[in-house]
C-alpha positions in Angstrom: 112.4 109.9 43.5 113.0 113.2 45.3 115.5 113.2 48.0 114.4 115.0 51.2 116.7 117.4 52.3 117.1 118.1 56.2 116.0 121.6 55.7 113.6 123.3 54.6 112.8 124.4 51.0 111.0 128.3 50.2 107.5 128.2 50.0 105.6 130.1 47.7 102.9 131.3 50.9 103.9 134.9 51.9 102.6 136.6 54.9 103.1 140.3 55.3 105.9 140.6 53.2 107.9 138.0 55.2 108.6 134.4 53.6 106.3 131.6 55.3 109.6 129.0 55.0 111.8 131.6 57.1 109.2 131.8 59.7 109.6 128.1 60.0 113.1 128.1 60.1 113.0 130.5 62.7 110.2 128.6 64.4 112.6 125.6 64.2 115.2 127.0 65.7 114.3 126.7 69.3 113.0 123.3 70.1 109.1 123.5 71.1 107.1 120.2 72.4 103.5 119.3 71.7 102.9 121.9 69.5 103.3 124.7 72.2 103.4 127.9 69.5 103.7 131.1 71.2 100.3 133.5 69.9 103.4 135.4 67.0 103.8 131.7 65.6 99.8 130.7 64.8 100.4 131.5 61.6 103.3 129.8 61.1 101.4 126.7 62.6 98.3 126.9 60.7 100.5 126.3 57.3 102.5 123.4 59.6 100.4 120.7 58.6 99.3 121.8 54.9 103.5 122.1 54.3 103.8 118.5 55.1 101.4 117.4 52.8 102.3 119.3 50.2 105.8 117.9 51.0 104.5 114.5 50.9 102.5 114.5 47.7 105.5 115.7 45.7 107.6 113.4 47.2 105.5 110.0 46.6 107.1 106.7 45.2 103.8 104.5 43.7 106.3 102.2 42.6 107.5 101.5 46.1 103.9 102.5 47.7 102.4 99.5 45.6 105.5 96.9 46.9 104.7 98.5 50.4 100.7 97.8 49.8 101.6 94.4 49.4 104.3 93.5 52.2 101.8 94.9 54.6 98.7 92.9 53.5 96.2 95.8 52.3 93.7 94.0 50.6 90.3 92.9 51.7 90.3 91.1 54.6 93.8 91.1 55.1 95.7 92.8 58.7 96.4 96.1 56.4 93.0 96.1 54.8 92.3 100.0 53.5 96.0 101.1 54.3 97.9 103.3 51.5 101.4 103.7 51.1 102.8 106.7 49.7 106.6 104.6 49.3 108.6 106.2 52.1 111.5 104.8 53.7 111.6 104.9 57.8 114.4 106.9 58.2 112.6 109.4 55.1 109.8 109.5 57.5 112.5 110.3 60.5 113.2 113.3 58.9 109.7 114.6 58.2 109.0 114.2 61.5 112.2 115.8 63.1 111.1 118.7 60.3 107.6 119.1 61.0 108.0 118.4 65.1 106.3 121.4 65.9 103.0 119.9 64.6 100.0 120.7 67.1 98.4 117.7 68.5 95.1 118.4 66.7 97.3 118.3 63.7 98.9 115.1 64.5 95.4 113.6 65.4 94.3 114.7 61.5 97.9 112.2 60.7 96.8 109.8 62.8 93.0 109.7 61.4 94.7 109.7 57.3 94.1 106.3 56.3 98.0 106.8 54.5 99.9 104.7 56.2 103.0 107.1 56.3 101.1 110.2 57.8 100.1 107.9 60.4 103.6 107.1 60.8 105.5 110.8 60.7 102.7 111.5 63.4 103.8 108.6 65.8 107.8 110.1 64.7 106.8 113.6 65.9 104.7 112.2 69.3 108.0 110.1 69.8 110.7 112.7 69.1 108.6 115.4 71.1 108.3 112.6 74.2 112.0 112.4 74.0 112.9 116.0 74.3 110.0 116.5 76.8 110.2 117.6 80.2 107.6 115.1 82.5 104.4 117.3 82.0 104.7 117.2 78.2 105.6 113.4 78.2 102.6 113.1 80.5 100.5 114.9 78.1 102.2 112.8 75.0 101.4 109.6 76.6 97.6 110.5 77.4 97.2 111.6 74.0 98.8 108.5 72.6 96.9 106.2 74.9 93.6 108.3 73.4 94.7 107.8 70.1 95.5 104.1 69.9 92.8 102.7 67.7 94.9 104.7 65.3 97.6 102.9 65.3 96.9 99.9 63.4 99.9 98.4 62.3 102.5 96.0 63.6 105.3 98.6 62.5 103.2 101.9 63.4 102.7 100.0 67.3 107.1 98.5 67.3 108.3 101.9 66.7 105.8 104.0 69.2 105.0 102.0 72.0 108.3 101.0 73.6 109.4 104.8 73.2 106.4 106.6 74.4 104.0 103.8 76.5 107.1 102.0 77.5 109.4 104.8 78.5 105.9 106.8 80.4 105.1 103.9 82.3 109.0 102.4 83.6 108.6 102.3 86.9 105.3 103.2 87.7 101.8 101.6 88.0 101.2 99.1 85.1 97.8 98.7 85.6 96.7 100.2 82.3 98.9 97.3 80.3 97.5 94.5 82.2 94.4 95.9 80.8 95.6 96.3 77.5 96.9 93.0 77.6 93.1 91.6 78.4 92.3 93.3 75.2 90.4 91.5 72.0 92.1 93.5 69.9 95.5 92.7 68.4 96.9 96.2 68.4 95.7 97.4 71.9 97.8 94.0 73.2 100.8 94.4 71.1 102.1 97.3 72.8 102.1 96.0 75.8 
């Protein structure tokens, strides 16, 4: 298995003359929340996305992706039924989403929608690690979007590492109407976070 390395490898894309992988370290370098890309960095942005998956492809483990389909109960009928695992540790998919944090939301809603379990996960990373660094209008923005997005988020583990970080940490100390009503919920995942 291919180790991922904290930063990032040359890319093959060029644009005018000028490496795609040292825009993106250069994009990296100041911290950006929500996918906020000043109108120099689209391009950068537009390849954001297409990098990770390339990334993620080359870096699948379908030994461990078939142990995963199997601990979290895939098969017909079961909680997990349709997910696919790609065989990434947590802490590998830490570091895809601390890499690939400058993901647009529309981006992260095309993770979110990928019926691999691990995109859906580096996209909940990046919402969480973005929420973190936030100031109060992005995490407000961060928490609507999650709250939109929560029939995405499907899984015990996908809902444990999110929630208390992003639905938790929004709504200390304010009005918890919306988890009394989340709590009223038929469905499993809606209630959990709350």
């Amino acid at each position: 298995m291919v180790l991922i390395k904290p930063y990032y490898n040359k890319m093959q894309y060029t644009i005018n003359t000028v490496p795609v992988a040292q825009r993106i370290e250069r994009w990296f370098a100041e911290p950006k929340v929500g996918g906020s890309i000043p109108l120099g960095n689209t391009i950068v942005a537009m390849f954001l996305l297409s990098a990770l998956e390339k990334e993620l492809n080359a870096c699948r483990d379908p030994k461990k992706g078939a142990f995963l389909q199997r601990f979290f109960k895939t098969g017909k009928g079961e909680y997990g039924e349709g997910d696919i695992f790609f065989g990434f540790s947590v802490p590998q998919a830490r570091l895809f989403a601390k890499k690939y944090r400058a993901l647009s939301f529309s981006d992260i809603k095309k993770l979110l929608k990928s019926p691999v379990h691990e995109k859906r996960l580096i996209g909940l990373l990046i919402l969480v690690h973005n929420f973190e660094k936030g100031s109060e209008d992005d995490k407000k923005r961060i928490f609507d979007f999650y709250m939109a997005s929560l029939q995405y988020i499907n899984n015990w583990d996908l809902v444990d590492l999110s929630a208390p970080k992003i639905a938790g940490a929004y709504l200390f100390k304010k009005d918890c109407k919306i988890l009394y009503n989340l709590a009223r919920s038929k469905n499993l995942y809606k209630k959990r976070p709350v």
